[in-house]
N, C-alpha and C positions, 0 to 999 in steps of 0.2 A: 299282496296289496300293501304288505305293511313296509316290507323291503323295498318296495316302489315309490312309497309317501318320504321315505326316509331316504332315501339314494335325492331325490327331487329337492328334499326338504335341505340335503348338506350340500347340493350343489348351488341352491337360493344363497348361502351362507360363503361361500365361497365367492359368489357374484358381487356379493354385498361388501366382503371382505378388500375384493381386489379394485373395487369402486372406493372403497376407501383410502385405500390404498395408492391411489393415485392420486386422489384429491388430495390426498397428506403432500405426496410428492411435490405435486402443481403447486402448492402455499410453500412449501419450504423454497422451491425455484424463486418465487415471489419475492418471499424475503431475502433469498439472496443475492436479488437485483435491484431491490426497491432503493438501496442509497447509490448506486453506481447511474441509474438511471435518471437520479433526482437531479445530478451530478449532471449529466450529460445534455439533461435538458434546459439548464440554466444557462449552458453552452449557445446552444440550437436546436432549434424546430424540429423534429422528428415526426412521424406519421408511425401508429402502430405496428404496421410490418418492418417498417427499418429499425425501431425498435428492437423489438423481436428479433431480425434479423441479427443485429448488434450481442445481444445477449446470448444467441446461439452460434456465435465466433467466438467468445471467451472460455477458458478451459480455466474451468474452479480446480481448484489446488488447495491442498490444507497441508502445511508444511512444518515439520517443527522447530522446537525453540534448538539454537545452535546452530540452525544451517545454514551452509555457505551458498547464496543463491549464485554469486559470481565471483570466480575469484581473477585477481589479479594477473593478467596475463593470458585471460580468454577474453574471446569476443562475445561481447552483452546480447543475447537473441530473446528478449524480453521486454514487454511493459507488464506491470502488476499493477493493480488497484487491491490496496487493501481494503477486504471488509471487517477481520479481525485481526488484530494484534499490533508489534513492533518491530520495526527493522530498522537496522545501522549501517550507511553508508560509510567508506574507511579505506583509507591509505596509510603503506606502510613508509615511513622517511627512510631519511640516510641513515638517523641511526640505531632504526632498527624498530620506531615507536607506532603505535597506532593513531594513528589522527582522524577523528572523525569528523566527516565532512557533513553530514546531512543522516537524520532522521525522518522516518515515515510512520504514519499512527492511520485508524480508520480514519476513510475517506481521502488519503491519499496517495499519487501514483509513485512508483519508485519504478528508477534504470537506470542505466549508465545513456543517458541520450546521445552524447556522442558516439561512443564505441557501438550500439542501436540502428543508429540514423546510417555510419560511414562504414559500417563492418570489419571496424578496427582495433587492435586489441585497448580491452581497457586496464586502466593504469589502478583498479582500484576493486575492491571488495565489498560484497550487500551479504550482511549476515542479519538471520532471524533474532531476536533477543526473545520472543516471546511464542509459542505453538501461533501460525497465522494461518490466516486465511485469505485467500485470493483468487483474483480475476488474472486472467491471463492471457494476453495475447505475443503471439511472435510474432515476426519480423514477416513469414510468408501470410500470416494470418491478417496480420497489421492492413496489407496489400490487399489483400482478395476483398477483406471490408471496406479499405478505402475507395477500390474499382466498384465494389455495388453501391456504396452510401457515403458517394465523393463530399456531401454536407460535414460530415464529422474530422474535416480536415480543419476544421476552422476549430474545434473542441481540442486538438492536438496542439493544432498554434496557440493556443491561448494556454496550453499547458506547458508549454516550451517558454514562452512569457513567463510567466508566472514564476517559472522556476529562475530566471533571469534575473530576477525581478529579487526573488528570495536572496540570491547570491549576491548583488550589487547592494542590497541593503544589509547584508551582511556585513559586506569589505569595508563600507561606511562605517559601520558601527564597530569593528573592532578596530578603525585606526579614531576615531573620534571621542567612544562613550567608553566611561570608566568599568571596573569588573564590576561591580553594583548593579550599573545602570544595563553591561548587559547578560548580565542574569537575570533580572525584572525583567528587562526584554525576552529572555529565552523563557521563561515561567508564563508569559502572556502568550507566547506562541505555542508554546510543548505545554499545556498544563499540565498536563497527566505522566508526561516523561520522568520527574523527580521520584515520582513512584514505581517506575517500571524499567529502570536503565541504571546500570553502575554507576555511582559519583564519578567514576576517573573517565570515564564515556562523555557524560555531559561536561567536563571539565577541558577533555581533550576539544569537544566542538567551541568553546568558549577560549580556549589559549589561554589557560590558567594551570595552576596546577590544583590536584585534589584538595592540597591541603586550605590554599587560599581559597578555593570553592566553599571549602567547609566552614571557614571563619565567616563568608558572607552569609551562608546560610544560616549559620548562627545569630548573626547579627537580625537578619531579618527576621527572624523566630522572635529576639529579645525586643525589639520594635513592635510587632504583633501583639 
């Protein structure tokens, strides 16, 4: 009787264990959709199952710091949503430099959208800076979501905007505002990137050189 109470009694604990256990699971899934989704739905309307559906198309990735997500001469078969970390978008010139074109921090998406959209090789490089983590969709995956929850086309367009948008206020401001002005602009946009990115990284997206980086940063230290 007593090996009875006790077989019964550790399989109750087991029950309870594996109840937990999944509850654990269910909240950590939670969390690590709750800003992609906030995201999404600032976009468009969604109903709970497209939701759901949407979340259970994306393939979480945690990828470390150093790696090469695309490089230079392959075709981009990705969109990411970062929920953690940093990544460096980058070409290499004629002579031989890194130039960085575009940085990603939580809550935003990185690709090569052209090379993505046209299945053509891309001219450029997405490296990790920091251990990340991400959402994930391909290009066949992209498609199967789009065919069941054709509404999230409009969340994409507005993503492909956006980024347009980043770019053309870019080209503005580095033929118009002085290094000062944009660095104070990149520090309002990146705040957290001065802490998490090489000076000669942030210097290469700015078309300066390190050194002149560092004298404004100076400057603005002794103003402070």
């Amino acid at each position: 009787m007593s090996s009875l109470w006790h077989s019964i009694n550790n399989g109750v604990k087991l029950e309870i264990l594996s109840i937990k256990s999944i509850e654990l699971e269910q909240e950590i899934k939670k969390r690590m959709f709750q800003n992609i989704n906030t995201y999404v739905l600032k976009c468009v309307d969604l109903s709970q199952p497209e939701l759901e559906y949407f979340n259970s198309i994306l393939e979480h990735k945690v990828i470390p710091k150093k790696t090469i997500l695309l490089r230079a001469g392959d075709v981009c078969n990705f969109e990411a949503y970062v929920i953690k970390g940093c990544i460096r978008e980058y070409y290499i010139d004629s002579n031989g430099a890194e130039v960085t074109l575009q940085f990603a921090v939580e809550d935003w998406w990185v690709s090569d959208i052209t090379s993505f959209q046209d299945q053509k090789v891309s001219n450029m490089n997405i490296e990790t800076l920091e251990d990340c983590e991400l959402l994930m969709l391909s290009r066949e995956s992209k498609e199967q979501l789009l065919a069941k929850v054709p509404k999230l086309e409009r969340m994409f367009r507005l993503m492909i905007q956006r980024h347009l948008s980043v770019i053309q206020s870019r080209l503005f401001k580095t033929i118009t505002h002085t290094g000062m002005e944009k660095y104070q602009e990149f520090i309002k946009r990146y705040p957290t990137i001065p802490q998490r990115a090489p000076q000669h990284y942030i210097a290469s997206y700015l078309g300066m050189s390190p050194e002149f980086l560092s004298k404004l940063r100076g400057r603005l230290l002794k103003n402070n």
